[in-house]
C-alpha positions in Angstrom: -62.4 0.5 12.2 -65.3 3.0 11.9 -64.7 4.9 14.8 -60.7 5.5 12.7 -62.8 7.2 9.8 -63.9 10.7 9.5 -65.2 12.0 6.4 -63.9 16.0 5.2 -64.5 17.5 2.0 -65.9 14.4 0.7 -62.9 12.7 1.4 -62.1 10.4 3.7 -59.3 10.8 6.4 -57.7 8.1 9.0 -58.4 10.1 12.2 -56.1 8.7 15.7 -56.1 10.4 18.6 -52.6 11.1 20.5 -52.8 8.7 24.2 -53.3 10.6 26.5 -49.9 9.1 28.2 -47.3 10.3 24.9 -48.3 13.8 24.9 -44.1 14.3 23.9 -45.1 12.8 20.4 -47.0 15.1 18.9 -48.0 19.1 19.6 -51.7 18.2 18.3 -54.1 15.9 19.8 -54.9 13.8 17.1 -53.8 12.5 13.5 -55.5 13.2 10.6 -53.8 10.8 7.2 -56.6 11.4 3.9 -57.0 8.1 2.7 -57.4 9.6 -1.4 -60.6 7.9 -1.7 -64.4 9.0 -1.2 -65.3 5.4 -1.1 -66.1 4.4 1.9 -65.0 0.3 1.5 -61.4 1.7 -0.1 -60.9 3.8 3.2 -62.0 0.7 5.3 -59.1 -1.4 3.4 -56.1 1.5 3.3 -57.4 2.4 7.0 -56.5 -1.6 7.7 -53.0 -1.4 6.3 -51.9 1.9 7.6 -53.6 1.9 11.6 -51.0 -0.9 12.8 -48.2 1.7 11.7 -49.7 4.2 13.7 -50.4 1.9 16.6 -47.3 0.2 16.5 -45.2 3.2 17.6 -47.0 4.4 20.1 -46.3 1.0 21.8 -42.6 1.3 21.2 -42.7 4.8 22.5 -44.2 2.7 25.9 -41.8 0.1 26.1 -39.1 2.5 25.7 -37.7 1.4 22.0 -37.9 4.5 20.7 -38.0 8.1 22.6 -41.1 10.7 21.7 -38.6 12.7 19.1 -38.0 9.6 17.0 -41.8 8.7 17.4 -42.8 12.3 16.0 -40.6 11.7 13.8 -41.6 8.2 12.4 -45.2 9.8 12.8 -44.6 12.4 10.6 -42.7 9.4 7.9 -45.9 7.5 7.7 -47.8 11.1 7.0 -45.8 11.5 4.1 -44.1 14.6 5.6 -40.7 15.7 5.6 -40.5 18.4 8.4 -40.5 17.2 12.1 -42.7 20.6 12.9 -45.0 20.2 10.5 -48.7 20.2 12.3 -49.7 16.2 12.5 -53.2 17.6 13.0 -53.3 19.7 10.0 -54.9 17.7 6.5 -53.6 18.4 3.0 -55.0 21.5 1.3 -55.8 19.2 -1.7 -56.6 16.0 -1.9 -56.7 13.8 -5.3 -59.3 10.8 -5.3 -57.4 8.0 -5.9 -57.7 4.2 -5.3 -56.0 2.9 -2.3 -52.6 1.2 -2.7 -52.3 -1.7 0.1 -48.9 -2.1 2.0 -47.1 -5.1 0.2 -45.6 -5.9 3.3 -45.8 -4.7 7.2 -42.9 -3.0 8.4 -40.4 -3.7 10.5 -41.5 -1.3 13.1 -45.0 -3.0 12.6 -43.5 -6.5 13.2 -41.1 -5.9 16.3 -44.1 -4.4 18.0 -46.4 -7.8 16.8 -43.5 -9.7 18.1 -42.8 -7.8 21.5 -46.1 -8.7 22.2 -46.4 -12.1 21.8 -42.8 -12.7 23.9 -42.9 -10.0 26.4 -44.2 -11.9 29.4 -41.7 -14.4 29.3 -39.0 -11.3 29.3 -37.5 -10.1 32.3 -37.3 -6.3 32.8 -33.7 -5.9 32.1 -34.1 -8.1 29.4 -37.2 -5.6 28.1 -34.9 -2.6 28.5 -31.8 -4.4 27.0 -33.9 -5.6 23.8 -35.3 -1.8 23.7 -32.0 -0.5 22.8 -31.2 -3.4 20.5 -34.6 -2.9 18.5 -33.6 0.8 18.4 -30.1 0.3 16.9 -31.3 -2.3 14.4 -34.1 -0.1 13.3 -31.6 2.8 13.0 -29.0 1.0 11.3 -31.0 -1.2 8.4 -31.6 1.1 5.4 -35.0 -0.4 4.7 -38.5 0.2 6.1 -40.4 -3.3 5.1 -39.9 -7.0 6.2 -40.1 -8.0 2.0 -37.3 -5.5 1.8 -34.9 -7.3 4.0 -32.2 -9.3 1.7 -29.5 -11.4 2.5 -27.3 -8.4 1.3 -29.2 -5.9 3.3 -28.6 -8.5 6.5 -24.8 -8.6 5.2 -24.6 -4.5 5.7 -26.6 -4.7 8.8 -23.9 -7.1 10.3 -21.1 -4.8 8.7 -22.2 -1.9 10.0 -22.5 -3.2 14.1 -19.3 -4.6 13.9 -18.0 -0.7 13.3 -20.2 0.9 15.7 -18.9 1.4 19.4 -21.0 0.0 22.2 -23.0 2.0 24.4 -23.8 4.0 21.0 -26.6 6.2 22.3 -24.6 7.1 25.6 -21.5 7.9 24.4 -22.7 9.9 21.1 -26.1 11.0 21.8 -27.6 13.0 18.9 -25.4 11.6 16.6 -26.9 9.7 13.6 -25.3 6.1 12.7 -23.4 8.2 9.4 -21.7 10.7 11.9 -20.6 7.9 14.3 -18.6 6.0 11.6 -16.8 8.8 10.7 -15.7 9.3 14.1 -12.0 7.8 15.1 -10.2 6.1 17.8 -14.0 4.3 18.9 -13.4 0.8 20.0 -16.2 -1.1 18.1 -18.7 -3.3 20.2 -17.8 -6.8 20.8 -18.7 -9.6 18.8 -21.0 -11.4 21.3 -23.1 -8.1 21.2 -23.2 -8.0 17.5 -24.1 -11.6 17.6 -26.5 -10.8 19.9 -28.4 -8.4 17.6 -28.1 -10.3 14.7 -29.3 -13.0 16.9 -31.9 -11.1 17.9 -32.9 -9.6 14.1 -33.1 -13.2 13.1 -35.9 -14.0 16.1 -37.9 -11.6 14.1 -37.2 -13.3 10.6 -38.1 -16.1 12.3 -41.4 -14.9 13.3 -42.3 -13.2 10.2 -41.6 -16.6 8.1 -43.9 -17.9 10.8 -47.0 -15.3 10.5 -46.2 -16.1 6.8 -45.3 -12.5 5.8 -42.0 -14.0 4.1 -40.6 -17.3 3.1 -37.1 -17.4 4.2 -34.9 -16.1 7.1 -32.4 -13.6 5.4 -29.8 -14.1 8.5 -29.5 -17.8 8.2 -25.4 -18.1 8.9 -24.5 -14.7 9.2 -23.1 -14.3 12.6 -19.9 -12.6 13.1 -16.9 -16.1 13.5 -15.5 -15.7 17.6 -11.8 -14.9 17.7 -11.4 -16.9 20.9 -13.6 -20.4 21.7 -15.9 -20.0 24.4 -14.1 -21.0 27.0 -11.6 -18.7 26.5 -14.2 -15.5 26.8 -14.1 -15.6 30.5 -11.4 -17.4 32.7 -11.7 -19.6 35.4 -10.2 -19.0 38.7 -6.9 -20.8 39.9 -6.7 -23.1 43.0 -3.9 -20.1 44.3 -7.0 -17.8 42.9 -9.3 -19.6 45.3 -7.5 -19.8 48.5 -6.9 -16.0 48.1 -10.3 -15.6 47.7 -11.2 -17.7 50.9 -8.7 -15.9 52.5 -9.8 -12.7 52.3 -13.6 -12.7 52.5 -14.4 -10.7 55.3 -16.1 -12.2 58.8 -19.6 -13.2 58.0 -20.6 -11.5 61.3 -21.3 -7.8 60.4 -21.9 -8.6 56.7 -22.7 -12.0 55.7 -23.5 -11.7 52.3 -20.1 -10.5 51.7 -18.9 -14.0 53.0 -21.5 -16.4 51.9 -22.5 -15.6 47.8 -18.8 -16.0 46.8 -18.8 -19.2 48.8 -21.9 -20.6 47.4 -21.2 -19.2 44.0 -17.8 -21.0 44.6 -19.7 -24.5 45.9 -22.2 -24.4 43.9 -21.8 -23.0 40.2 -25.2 -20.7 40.3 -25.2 -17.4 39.4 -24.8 -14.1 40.8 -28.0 -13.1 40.6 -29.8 -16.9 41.3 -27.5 -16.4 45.0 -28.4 -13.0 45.7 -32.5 -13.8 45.3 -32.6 -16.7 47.6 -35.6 -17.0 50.3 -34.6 -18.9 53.6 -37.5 -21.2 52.3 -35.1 -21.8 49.1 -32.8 -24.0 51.6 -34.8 -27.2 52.3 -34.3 -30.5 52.2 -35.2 -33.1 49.7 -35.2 -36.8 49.7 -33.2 -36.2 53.0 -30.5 -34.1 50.9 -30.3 -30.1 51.4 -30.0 -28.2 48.6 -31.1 -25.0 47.4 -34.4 -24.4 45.3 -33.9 -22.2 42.3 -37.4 -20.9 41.3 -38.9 -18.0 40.1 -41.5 -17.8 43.1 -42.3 -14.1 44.1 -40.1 -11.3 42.6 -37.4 -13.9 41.6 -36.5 -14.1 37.7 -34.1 -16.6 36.3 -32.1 -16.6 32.6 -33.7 -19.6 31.3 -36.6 -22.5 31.7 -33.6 -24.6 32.5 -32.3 -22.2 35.3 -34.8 -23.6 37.9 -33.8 -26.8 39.9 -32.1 -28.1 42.8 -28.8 -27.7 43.7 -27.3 -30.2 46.4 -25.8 -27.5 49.2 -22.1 -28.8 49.6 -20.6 -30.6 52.4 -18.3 -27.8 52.7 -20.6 -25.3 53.2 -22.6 -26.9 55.6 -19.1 -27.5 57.2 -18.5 -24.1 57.9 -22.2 -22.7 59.2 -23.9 -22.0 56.4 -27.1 -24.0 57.3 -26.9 -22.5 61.1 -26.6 -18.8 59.4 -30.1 -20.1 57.7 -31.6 -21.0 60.8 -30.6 -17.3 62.4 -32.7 -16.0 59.7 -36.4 -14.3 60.7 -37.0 -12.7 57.2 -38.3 -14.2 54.3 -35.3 -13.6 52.0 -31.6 -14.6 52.8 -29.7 -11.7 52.3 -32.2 -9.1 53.7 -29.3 -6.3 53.5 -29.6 -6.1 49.3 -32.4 -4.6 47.9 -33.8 -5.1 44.7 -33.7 -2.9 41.5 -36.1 -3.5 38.7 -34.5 -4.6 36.2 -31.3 -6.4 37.7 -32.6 -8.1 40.6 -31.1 -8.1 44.0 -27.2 -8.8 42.9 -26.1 -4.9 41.8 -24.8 -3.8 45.2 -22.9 -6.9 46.1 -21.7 -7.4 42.3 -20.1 -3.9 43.0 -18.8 -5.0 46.3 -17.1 -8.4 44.7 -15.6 -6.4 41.7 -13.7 -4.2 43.9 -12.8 -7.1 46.6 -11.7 -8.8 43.7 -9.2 -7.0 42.0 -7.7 -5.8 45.0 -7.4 -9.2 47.0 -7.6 -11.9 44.1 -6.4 -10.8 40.7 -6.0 -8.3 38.4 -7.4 -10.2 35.4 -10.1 -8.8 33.8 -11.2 -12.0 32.4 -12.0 -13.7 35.7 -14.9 -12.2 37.3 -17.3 -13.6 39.9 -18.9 -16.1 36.6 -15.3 -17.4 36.6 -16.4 -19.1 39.7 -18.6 -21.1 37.3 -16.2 -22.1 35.2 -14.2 -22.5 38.0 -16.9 -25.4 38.9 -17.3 -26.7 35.7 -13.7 -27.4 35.2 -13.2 -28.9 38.1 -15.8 -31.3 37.5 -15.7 -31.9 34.1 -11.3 -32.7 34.8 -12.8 -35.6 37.3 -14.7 -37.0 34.5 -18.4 -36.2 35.6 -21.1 -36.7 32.9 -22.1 -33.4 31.3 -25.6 -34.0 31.8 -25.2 -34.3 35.3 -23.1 -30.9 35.3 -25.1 -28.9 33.0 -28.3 -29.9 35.1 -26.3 -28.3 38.2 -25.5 -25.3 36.5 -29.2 -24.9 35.2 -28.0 -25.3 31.2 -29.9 -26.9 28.3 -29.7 -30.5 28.0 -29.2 -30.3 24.5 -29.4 -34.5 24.3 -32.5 -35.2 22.6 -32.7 -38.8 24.3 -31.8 -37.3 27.7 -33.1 -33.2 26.9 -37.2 -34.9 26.3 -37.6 -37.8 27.4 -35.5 -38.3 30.2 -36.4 -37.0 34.2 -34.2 -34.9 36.3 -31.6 -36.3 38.5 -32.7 -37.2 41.7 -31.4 -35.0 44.4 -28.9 -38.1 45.7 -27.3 -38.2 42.3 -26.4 -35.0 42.0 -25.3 -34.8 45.6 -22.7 -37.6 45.1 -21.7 -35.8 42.3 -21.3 -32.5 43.8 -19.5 -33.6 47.0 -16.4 -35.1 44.3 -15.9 -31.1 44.2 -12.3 -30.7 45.9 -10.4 -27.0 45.8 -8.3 -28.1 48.6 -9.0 -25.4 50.9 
C-alpha cells in the first residue's frame, strides 16, 4: 500500500500509475486522489477503500466491459470531477485536512470485477464477451453506484427498464445514453429470455455479494420477467415431412462432407451445433464394444455445461449410411478439417451460415425451427416412445436435476443408452 502513497504539501495523495496497456484512459500517466489527511495511518485506511475502485476498472477496460471513454470517465467519477477533460494528473489547488470517510459499501463496478475474477476460467470466450456487454448494460441502466444501494425497488426498475430497451442496444444506437433510447419509437424491445438473462445474471452477483458478506439478502429473488410461451414452444421441432426434406436435399457428402454429415448427426444424435462441428476423429471410438462419440473439452474444444461432456451411442442409421467409413478416410486430427475456428464461437459459424440458408430454402420457412429444432426434434421423438428422462437428458448432455439419480447415481453405461437410442425411428 506504501508504494500508492505520496506525500505533497503535507498532504497525503493516492498516487496510480496509468498500465502501460490503457493509454486510451487517461491523457496523463498517472492518478493523483488527496486523501484529506496528513496522517499517515488515515491515508493507509482511505487508500484501502478507494485503490480497488481504481483497480477495478482498469480490469474491465481489459476484459472489454467497458471501452477507454467510459473508463476516463468512471476515472474522473471516483476523482470527484465532473469534466471528462479535466487533467487526472493534476491535484486540488487546496486541500482541507480532514478524517477519512470509509466506503460503506464496494461498488458494483468493484464487485463485478471481484466476481469476473473468481468465475472467469470456467467461462468460454464468447461467453466472456457476451457477459462484457451484459455487465455494461446493467451498470448503465441501474441508477445506483453501491452494492448496499441495490433495493428490491431499484431491481424492480432495473427489470422495467430492459424490458423497454431494444437489443443489440450499443450497435444499433451507439452514443446514445439509456434516457435518449427510451424516447426513441418504433424499437422492438429485447426478448424476454435476454432480460431474464441479465437479471439472471445481476442476481449471480447478489448472490456473491451475500456470500463475501457485503449484504444480507439477494434483492432479485423472484423477479424474472413471466414467458409468454412455455419452453417448448420457444423453438419448434422439425416435422417427419420436415425431416425427409431435409434428407432429401443435403448435398453429396463427396465434395463437402460436413454439409452432409452435422445435420445427420445433429438429427441422430441430439448434440449441438457446435459439440458436432468440434469433433476429433479420436472423438469416434468405441466403448464397451458400442461406438459412440466422446464429447469433451480436450484441446481447443469448449462445451455449455459440466453436463455437456459424455458419450453419445453413434446410431445404427448413421453407421448404415458410411459415416464410420468417412471416419476411417480421415488423416487429420479433427473431423471436419474444412471449418476453422473463431475465438469466441468455436468451429460451427461457417457451417451454421451454410445450414440457415440450406434451410429456409429446402426445408421451411419457419423461423422457429432452426438447426436446435433437430434437438427437439430428438427429444420428442423419444420422450413420445416413453423413454425415461434421465436416460434422455443424459444424451442430450442436460442436468439431472434428480437428486437420488443427479448425486448419487453413475452414468449410463454405453449399452443402455445404445438400446435407447436405436428406438429412434424418423422413417426415412
Amino acid at each position: 500500500m506504501a508504494n500508492y502513497l505520496r506525500l505533497r504539501n503535507q498532504n497525503y495523495y493516492l498516487r496510480i500509475r496509468i498500465p502501460a496497456d490503457l493509454p486510451g484512459i487517461s491523457t496523463s500517466p498517472e492518478i493523483l486522489k488527496s486523501l484529506r489527511t496528513r496522517d499517515r495511518k488515515s491515508a493507509r485506511l482511505s487508500a484501502a477503500s478507494l485503490l480497488p475502485q481504481f483497480l477495478g476498472v482498469f480490469t474491465l477496460t481489459r476484459c472489454g466491459f467497458i471501452t477507454p471513454d467510459q473508463a476516463s470517465e468512471r476515472l474522473c467519477s471516483l476523482l470527484g470531477r465532473q469534466q471528462k477533460t479535466a487533467s487526472i494528473a493534476t491535484p486540488p489547488t487546496e486541500s482541507k485536512p480532514l478524517e477519512p470517510k470509509v466506503a460503506p459499501s464496494p461498488t458494483i463496478a468493484h464487485i463485478i470485477n471481484e466476481y469476473v475474477n473468481d468465475n472467469k476460467s470456467a467461462w468460454t470466450g464468447k461467453t466472456l464477451l457476451e457477459y462484457g456487454s451484459y455487465w455494461r448494460l446493467l451498470q448503465d441502466v441501474l441508477e445506483v453506484e453501491t452494492v448496499a444501494e441495490v433495493t428490491r425497488e431499484e431491481v424492480r426498475k432495473l427489470r422495467d427498464t430492459l424490458c423497454r430497451l431494444p437489443a443489440n442496444l450499443y450497435k444499433k444506437h451507439p452514443g446514445k445514453s439509456i434516457k435518449e433510447v427510451l424516447a426513441l419509437e418504433g424499437s422492438t424491445p429485447m426478448s424476454t429470455t435476454t432480460v431474464n438473462k441479465l437479471l439472471t445474471l445481476f442476481g449471480s452477483l447478489m448472490i456473491h455479494c451475500v456470500k463475501e458478506g457485503y449484504r444480507r439478502d439477494n434483492p432479485t429473488e423472484g423477479l424474472k420477467v413471466k414467458q409468454k410461451k412455455r419452453a417448448d414452444e420457444e423453438r419448434k421441432a422439425y416435422t417427419r415431412e420436415d425431416l425427409k426434406k431435409m434428407a432429401g436435399a443435403l448435398p453429396s457428402p463427396a465434395a463437402k462432407p460436413e454439409r452432409y454429415w452435422v445435420p445427420m448427426v445433429g438429427m441422430y444424435s441430439g448434440m449441438r451445433l457446435g459439440e458436432i462441428c468440434g469433433l476429433h476423429v479420436s472423438d469416434v471410438k468405441p466403448v464397451d464394444g458400442v461406438w459412440c462419440f466422446d464429447v469433451n473439452e480436450e484441446g481447443d474444444k469448449r462445451l455449455k455445461t459440466l453436463a455437456s461432456t459424455r458419450l453419445v451411442p453413434i446410431h445404427p442409421q448413421l453407421i448404415a449410411k458410411g459415416f464410420l467409413a468417412y471416419v476411417e478416410t480421415r488423416r487429420s486430427a479433427r473431423l471436419w478439417p474444412s471449418l476453422f475456428r473463431r475465438d469466441t464461437d468455436g468451429y460451427c459459424p461457417a457451417l451454421g451460415n451454410w445450414y440457415g440458408r440450406f434451410n429456409r430454402k429446402h426445408v421451411t420457412d419457419d423461423p422457429l425451427k432452426t438447426f436446435h429444432s433437430l434437438r427437439h426434434s430428438f427429444a420428442d421423438t423419444l420422450k413420445q416412445l416413453g423413454c425415461q428422462e434421465s436416460l434422455i437428458s443424459e444424451l442430450m448432455g442436460h442436468t439431472n436435476s434428480s437428486i437420488t439419480t443427479g448425486r448419487y447415481g453413475k452414468r449410463y453405461q454405453a449399452k443402455v443408452l445404445f438400446e435407447v437410442l436405436s428406438r429412434l425411428d424418423y422413417g426415412l
